[in-house]
py3Dmol code that shows the C-alpha trace and the ligand (Angstrom):
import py3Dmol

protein = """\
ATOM      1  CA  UNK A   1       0.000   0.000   0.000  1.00  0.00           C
ATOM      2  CA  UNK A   2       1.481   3.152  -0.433  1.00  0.00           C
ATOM      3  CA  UNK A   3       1.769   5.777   1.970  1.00  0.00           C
ATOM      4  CA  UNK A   4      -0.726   8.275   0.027  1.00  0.00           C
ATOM      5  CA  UNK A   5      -3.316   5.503   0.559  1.00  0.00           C
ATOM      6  CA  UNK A   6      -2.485   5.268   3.687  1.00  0.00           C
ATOM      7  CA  UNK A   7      -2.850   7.673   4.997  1.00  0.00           C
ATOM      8  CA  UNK A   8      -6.246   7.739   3.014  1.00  0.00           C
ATOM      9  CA  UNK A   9      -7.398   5.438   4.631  1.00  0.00           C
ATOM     10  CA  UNK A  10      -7.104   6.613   7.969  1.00  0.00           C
ATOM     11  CA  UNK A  11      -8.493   9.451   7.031  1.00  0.00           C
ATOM     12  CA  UNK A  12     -11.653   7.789   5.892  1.00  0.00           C
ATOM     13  CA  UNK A  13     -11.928   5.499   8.880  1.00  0.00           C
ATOM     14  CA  UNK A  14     -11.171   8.289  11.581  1.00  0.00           C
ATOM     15  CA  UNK A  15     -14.180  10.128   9.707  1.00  0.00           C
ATOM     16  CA  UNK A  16     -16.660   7.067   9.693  1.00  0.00           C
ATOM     17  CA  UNK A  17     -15.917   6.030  13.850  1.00  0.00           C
ATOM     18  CA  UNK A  18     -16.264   9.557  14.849  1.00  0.00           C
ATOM     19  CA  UNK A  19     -19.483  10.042  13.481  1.00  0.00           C
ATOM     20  CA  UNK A  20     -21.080   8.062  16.384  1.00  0.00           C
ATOM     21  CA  UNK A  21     -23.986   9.252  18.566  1.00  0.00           C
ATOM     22  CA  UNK A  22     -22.589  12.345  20.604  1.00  0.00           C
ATOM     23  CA  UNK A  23     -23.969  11.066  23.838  1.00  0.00           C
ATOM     24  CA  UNK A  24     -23.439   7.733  23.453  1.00  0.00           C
ATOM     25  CA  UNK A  25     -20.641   5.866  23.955  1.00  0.00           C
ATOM     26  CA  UNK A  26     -20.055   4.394  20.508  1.00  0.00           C
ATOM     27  CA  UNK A  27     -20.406   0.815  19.558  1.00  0.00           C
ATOM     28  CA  UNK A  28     -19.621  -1.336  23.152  1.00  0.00           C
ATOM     29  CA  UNK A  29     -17.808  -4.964  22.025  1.00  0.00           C
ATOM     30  CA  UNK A  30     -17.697  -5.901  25.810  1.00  0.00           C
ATOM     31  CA  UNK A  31     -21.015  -4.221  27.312  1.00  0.00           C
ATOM     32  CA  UNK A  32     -20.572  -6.300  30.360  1.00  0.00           C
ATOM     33  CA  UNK A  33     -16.746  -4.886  30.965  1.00  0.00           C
ATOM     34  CA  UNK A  34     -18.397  -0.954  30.481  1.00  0.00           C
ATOM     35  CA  UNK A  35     -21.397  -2.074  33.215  1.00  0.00           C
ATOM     36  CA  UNK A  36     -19.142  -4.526  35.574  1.00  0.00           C
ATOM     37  CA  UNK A  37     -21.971  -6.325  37.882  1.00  0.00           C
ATOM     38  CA  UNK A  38     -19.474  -6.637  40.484  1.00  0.00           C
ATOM     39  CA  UNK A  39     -20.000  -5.268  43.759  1.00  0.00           C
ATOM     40  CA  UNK A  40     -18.356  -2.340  45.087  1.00  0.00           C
ATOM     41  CA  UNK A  41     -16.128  -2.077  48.055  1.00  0.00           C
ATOM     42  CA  UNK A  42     -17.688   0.021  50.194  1.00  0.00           C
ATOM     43  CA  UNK A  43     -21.193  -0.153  48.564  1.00  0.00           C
ATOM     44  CA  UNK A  44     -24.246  -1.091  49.773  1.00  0.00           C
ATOM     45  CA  UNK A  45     -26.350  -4.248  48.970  1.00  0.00           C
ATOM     46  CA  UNK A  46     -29.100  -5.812  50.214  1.00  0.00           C
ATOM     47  CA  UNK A  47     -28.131  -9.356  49.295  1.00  0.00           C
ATOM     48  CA  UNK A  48     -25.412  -8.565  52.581  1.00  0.00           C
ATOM     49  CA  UNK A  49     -26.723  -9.296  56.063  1.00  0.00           C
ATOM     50  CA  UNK A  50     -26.116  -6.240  57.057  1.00  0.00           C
ATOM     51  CA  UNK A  51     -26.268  -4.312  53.989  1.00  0.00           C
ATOM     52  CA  UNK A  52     -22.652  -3.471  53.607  1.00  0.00           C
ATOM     53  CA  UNK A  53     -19.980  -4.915  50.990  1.00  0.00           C
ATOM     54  CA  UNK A  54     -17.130  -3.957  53.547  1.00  0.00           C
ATOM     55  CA  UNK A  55     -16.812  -6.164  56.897  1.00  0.00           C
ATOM     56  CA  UNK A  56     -14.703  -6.113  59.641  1.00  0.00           C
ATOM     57  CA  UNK A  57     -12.156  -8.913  60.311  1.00  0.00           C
ATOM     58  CA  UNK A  58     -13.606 -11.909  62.060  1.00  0.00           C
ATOM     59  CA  UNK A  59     -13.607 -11.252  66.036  1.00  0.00           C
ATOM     60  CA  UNK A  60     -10.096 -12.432  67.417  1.00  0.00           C
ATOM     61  CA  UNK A  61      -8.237 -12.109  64.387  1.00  0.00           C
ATOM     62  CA  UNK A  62      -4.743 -11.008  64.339  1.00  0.00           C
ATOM     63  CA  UNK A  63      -2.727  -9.438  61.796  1.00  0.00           C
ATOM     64  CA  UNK A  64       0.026 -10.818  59.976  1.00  0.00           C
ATOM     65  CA  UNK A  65       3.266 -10.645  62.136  1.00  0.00           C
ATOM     66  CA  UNK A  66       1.626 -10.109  64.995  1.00  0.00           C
ATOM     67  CA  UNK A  67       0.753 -11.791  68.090  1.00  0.00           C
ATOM     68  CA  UNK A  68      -1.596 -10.893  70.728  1.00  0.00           C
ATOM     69  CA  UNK A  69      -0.577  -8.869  73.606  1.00  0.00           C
ATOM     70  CA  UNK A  70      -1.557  -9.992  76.823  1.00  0.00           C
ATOM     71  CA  UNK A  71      -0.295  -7.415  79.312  1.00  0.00           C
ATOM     72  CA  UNK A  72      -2.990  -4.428  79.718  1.00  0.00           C
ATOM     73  CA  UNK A  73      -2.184  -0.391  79.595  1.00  0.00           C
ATOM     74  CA  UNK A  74      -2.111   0.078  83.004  1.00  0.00           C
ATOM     75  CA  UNK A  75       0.191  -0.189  86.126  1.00  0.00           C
ATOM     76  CA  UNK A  76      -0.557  -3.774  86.615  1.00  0.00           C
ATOM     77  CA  UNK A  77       0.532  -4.605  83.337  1.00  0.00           C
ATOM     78  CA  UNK A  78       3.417  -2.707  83.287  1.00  0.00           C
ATOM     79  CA  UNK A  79       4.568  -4.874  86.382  1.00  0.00           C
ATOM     80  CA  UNK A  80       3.392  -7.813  85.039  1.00  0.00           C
ATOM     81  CA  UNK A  81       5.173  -7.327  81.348  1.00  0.00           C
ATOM     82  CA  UNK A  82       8.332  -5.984  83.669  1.00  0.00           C
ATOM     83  CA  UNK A  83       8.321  -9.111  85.627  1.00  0.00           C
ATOM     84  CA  UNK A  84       7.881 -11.550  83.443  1.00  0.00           C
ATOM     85  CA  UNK A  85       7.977 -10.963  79.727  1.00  0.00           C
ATOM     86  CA  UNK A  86      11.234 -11.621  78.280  1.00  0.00           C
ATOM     87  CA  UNK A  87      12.856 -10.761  74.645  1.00  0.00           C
ATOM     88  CA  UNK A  88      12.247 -13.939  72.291  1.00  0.00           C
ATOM     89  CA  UNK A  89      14.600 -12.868  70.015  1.00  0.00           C
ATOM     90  CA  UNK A  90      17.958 -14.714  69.239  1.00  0.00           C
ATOM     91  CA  UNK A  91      20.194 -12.566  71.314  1.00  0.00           C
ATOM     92  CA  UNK A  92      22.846 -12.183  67.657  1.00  0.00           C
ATOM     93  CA  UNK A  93      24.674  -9.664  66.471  1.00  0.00           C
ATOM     94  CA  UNK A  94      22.176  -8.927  63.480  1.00  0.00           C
ATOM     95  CA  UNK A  95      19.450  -8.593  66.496  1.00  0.00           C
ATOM     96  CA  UNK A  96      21.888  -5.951  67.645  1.00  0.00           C
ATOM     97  CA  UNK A  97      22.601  -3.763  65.326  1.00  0.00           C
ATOM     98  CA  UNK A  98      19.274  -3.721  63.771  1.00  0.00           C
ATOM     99  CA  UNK A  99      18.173  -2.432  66.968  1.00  0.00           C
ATOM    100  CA  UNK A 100      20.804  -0.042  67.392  1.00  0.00           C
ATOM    101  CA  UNK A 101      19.953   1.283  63.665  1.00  0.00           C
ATOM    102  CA  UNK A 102      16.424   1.935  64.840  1.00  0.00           C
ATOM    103  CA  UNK A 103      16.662   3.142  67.640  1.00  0.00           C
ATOM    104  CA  UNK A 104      19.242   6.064  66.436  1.00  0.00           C
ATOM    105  CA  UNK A 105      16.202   6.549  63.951  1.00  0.00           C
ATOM    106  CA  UNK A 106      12.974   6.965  66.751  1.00  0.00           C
ATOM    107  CA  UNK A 107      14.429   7.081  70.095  1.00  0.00           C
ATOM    108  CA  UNK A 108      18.394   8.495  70.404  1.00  0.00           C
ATOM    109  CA  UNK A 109      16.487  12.219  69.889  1.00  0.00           C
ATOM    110  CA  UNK A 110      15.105  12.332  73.054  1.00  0.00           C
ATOM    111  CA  UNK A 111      16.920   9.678  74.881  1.00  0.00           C
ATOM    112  CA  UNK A 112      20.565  10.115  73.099  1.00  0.00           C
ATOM    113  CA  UNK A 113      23.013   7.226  74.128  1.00  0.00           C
ATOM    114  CA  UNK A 114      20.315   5.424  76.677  1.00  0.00           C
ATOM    115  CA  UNK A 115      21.659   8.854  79.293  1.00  0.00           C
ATOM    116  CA  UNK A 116      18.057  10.579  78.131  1.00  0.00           C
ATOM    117  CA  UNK A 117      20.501  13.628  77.374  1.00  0.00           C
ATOM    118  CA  UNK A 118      19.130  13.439  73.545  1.00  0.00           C
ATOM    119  CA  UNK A 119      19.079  16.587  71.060  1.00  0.00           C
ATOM    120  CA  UNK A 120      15.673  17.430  71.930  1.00  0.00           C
ATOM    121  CA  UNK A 121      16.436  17.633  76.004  1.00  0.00           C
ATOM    122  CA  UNK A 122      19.808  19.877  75.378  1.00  0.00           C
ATOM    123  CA  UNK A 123      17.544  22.394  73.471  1.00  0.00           C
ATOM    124  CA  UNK A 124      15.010  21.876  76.600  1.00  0.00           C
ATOM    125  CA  UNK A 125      12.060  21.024  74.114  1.00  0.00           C
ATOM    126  CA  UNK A 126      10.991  17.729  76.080  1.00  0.00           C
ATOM    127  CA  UNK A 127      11.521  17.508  79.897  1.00  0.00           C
ATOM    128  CA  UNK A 128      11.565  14.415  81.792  1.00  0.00           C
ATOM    129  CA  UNK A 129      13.472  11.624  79.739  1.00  0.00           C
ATOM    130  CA  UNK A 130      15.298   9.361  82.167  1.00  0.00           C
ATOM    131  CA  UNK A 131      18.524   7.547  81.917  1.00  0.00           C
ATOM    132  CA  UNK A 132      18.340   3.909  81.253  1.00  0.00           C
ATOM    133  CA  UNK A 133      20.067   2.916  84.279  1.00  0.00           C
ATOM    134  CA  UNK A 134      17.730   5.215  86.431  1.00  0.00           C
ATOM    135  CA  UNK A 135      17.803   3.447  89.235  1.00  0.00           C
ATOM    136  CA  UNK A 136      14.484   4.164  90.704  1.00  0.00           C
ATOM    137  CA  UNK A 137      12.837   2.924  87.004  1.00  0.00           C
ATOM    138  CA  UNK A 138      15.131  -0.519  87.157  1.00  0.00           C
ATOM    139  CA  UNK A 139      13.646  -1.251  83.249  1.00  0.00           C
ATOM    140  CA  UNK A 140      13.917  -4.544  82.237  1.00  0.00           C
ATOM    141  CA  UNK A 141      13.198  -5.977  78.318  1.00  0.00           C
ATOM    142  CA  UNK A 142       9.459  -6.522  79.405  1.00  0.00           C
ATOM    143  CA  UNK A 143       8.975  -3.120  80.788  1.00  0.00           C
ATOM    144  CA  UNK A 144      11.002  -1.478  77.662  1.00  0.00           C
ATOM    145  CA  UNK A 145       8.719  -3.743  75.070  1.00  0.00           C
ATOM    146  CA  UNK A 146       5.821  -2.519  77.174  1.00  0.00           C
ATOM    147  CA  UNK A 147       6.539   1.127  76.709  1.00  0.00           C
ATOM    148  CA  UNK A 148       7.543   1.255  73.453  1.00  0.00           C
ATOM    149  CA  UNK A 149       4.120  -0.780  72.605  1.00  0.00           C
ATOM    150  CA  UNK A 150       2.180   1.231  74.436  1.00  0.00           C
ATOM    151  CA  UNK A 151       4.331   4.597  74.971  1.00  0.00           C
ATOM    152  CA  UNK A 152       4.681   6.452  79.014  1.00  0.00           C
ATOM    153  CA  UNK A 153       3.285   9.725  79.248  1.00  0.00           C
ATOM    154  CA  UNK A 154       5.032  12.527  77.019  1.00  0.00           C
ATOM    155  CA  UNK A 155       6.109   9.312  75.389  1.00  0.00           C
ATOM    156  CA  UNK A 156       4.154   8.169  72.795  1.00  0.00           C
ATOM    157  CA  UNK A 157       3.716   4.474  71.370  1.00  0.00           C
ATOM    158  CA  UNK A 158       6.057   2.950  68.273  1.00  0.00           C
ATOM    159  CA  UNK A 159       3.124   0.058  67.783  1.00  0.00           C
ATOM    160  CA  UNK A 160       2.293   1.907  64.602  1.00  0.00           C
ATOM    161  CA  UNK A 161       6.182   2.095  63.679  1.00  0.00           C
ATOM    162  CA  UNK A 162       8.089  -0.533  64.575  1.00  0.00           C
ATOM    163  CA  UNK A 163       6.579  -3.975  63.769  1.00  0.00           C
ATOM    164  CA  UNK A 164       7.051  -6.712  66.430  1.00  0.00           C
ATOM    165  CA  UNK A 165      10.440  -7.724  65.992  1.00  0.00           C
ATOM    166  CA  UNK A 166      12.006  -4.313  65.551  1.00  0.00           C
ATOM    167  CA  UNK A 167      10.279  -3.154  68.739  1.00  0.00           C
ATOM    168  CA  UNK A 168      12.229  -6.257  70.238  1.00  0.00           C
ATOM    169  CA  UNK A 169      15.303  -5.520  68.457  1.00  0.00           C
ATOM    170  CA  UNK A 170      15.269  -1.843  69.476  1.00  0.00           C
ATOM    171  CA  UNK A 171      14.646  -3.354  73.563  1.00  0.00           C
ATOM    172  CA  UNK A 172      17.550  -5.483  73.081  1.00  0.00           C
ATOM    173  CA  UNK A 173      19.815  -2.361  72.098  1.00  0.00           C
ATOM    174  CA  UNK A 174      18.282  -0.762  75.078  1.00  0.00           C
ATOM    175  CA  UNK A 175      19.128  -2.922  77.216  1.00  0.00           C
ATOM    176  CA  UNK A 176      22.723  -2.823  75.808  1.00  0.00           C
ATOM    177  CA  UNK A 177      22.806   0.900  76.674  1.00  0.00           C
ATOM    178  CA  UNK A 178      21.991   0.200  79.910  1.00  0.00           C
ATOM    179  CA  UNK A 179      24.417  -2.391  80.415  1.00  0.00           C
ATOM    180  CA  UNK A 180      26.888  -0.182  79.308  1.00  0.00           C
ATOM    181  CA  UNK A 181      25.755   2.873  81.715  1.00  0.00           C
ATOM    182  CA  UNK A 182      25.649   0.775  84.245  1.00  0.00           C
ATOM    183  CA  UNK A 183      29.649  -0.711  83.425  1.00  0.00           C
ATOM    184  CA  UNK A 184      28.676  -4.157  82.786  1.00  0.00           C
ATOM    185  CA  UNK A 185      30.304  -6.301  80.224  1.00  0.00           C
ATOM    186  CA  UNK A 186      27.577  -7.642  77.711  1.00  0.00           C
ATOM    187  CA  UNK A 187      27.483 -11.036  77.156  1.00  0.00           C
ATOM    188  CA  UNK A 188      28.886 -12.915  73.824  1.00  0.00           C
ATOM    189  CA  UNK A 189      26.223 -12.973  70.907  1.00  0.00           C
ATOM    190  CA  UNK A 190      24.612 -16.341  69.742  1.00  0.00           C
ATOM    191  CA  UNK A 191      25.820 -17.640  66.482  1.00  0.00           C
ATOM    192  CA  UNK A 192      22.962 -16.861  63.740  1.00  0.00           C
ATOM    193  CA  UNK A 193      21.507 -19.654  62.762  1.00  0.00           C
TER     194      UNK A 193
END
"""
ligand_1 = """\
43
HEC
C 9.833 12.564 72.291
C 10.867 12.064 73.149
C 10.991 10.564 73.292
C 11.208 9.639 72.303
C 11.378 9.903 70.818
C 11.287 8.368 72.959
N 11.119 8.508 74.309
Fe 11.305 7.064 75.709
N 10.791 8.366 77.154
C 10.531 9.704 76.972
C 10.083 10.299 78.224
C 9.694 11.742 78.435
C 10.083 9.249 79.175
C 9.624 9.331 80.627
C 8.135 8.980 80.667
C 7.593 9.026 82.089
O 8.054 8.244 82.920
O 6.695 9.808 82.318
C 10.555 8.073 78.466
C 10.734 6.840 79.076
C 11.323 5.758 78.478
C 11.718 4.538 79.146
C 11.617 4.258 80.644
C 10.232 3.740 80.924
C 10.066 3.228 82.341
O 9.726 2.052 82.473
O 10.232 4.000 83.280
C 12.218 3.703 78.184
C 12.760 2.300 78.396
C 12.112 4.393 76.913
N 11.580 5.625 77.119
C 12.479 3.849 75.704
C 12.290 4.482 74.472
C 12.517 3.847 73.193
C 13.013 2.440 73.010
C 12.215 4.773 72.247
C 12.235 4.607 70.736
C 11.428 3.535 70.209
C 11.826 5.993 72.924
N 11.867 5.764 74.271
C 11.508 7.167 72.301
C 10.689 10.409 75.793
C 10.916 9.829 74.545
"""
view = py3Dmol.view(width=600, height=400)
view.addModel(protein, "pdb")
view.setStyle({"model": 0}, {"cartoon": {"style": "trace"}})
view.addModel(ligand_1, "xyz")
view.setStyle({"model": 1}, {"stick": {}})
view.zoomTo()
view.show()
């Protein structure tokens, strides 16, 4: 064909398709793709129980990478997590530094090297931000994993940042810190597996 027709030819048929019905929407090969019957998201049906598309997650469902956190946001469980619960993580050197990594990222502004003497309390924006070998606190990993799931006051929560095991990889850093305040020698790391 040669290009003159060609481009005759396009002509034509770009002048034939456009001539469809204004307001319609031209000839449909697929009406059924154009009008899906599919239900909406977040419509509303009476076919549902309960009229609704959306539902919630069946009761007692947990998300994914999650478990279920027994210890309540109050005093008791504060004492109970600080008595009892204990870091599940492989105490290795990835553990570690991941931690350390994080915790430089969400925690060293207020509470700098574990001495709460962070950027944020030297320019006196945040009072209150204790040392991690306060002495009167005593932290252990199941108090720290309890406050950073559920935050302390001026300190808010990292549930929403941190998943699970970087909120027990930060606690295990923290608890290096305080080692280290406190002089102790930390113990040798487990071989990863
Ligand atoms: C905005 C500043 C700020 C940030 C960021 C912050 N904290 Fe705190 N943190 C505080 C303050 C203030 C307190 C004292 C709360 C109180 O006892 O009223 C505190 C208390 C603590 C305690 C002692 C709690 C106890 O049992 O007495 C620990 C442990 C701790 N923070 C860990 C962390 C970790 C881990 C992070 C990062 C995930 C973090 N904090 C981020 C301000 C902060």
């Amino acid at each position: 064909m040669s290009k003159f027709n060609f481009i005759l030819l396009a002509v034509l048929a770009f002048t034939v398709l456009s001539c469809a019905d204004k307001d319609g929407k031209g000839a449909q090969y697929f009406p059924n793709m154009m009008y899906s019957d599919a239900y909406e998201t977040y419509g509303e049906y009476d076919i549902f129980y309960d009229g609704q598309e959306a539902k919630l997650p069946v009761e007692g469902s947990i998300s994914r990478g999650w478990m279920p956190y027994e210890y309540e946001d109050n005093l008791d469980g504060y004492d109970a997590a600080k008595a009892d619960l204990k870091n599940p993580l492989d105490y290795t050197e990835k553990n570690m530094n991941k931690g350390a990594e994080l915790f430089n990222i969400y925690c060293a502004i207020c509470h700098g090297a574990g001495d709460g003497k962070g950027t944020l309390v030297q320019r006196e924006k945040i009072l209150g931000v204790p040392a991690f070998d306060d002495q009167g606190r005593a932290i252990t990993e199941g108090s720290v994993y309890h406050v950073i799931r559920y935050g302390l006051n001026t300190m808010g929560s990292y549930a929403s940042q941190l998943s699970q095991e970087e909120m027990w990889q930060v606690n295990m850093y923290v608890m290096k810190l305080k080692g280290d305040l406190e002089g102790k020698e930390q113990p040798p790391f487990e071989k990863e597996q």
